[in-house]
C-alpha positions as a Markdown table, in Angstrom:
| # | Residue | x | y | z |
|---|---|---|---|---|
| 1 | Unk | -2.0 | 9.3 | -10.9 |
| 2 | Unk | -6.0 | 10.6 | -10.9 |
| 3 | Unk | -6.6 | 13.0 | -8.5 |
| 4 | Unk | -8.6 | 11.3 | -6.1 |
| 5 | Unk | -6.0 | 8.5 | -6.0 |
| 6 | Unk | -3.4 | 8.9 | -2.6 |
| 7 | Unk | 0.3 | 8.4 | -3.3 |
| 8 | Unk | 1.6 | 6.2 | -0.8 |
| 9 | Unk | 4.6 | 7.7 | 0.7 |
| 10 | Unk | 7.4 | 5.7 | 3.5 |
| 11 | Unk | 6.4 | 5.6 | 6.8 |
| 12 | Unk | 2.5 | 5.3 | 6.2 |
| 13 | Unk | 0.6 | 2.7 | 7.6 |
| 14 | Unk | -1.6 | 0.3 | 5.4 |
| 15 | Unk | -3.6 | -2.8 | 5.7 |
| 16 | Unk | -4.5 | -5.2 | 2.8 |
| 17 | Unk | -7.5 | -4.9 | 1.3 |
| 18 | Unk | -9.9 | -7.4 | 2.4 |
| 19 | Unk | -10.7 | -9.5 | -0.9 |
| 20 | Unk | -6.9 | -10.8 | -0.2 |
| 21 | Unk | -7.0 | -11.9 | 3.2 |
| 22 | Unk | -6.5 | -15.4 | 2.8 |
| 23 | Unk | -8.9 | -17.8 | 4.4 |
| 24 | Unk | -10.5 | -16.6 | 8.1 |
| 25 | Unk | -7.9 | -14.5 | 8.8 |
| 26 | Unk | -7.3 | -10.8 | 10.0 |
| 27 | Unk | -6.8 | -8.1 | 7.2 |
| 28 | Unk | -2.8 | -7.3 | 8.4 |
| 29 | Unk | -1.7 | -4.0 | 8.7 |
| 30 | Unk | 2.5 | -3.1 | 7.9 |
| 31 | Unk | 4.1 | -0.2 | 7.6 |
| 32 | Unk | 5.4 | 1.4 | 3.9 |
| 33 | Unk | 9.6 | 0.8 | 3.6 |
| 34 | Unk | 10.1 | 1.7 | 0.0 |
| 35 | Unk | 7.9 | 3.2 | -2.9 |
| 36 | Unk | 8.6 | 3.0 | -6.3 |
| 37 | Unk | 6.5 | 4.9 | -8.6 |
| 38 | Unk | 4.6 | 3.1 | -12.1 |
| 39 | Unk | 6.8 | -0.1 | -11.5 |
| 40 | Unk | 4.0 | -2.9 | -11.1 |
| 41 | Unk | 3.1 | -3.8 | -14.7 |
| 42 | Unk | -0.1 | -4.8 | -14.2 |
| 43 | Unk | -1.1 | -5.0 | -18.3 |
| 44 | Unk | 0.8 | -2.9 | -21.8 |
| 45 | Unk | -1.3 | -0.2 | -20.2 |
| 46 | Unk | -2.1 | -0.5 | -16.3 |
| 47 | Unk | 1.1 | 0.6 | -14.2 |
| 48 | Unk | 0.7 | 1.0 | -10.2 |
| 49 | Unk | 3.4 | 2.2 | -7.7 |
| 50 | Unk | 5.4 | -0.6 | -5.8 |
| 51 | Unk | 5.2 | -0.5 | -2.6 |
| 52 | Unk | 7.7 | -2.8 | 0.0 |
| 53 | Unk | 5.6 | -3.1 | 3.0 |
| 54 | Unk | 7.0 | -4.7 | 6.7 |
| 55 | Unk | 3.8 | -6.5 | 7.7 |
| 56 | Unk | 3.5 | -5.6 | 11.6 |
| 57 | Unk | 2.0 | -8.7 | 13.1 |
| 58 | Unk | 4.6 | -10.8 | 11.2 |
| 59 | Unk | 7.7 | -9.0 | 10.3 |
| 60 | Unk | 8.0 | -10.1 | 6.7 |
| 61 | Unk | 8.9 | -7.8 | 4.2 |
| 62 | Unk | 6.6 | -8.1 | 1.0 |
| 63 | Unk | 6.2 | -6.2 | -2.3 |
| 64 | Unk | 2.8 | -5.3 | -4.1 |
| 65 | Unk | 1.4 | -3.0 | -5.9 |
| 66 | Unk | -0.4 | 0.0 | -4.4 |
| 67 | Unk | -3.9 | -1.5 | -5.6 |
| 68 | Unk | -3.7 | -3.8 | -3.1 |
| 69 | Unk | -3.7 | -1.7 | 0.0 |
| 70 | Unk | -5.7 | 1.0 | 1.7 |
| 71 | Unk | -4.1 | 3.9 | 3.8 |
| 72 | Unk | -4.8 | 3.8 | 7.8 |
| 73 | Unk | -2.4 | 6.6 | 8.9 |
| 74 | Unk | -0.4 | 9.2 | 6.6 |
| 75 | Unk | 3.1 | 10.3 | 7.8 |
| 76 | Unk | 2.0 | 13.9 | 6.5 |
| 77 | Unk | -1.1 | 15.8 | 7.5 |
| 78 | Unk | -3.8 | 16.2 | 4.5 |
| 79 | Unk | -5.7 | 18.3 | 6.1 |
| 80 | Unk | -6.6 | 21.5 | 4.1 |
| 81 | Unk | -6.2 | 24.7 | 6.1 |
């Protein structure tokens, strides 16, 4: 992971990325059940972490790779002290 990259973590709230909003719709936002780390073969070379997200305005359960996803709230605090 680079250094400017956020590891997603359970309990953190994300919302897809817009370029995969299908059609009109709303970007959705879900909340992170499971993480597992450098499982989303993406190429020989490219791994990502897995995430299993609950999609709030839904209720489905879906897997994708971190990529995908941007962070709204994090269940720790990042703020440097």
């Amino acid at each position: 992971m680079k250094e400017d990259q956020y590891q997603f973590r359970i309990g953190d709230i994300v919302r897809e990325k817009d370029f995969i909003t299908v059609g009109d719709g709303e970007q959705m936002t879900g909340i992170v059940l499971e993480v597992k780390h450098l499982t989303f073969e993406i190429n020989a070379k490219i791994f990502h972490d897995r995430l299993t997200i609950m999609w709030l305005e839904t209720g489905e359960k879906e897997e994708m790779p971190d990529v995908l996803v941007e962070l709204v709230s994090s269940v720790i605090n990042t703020k440097k002290r």
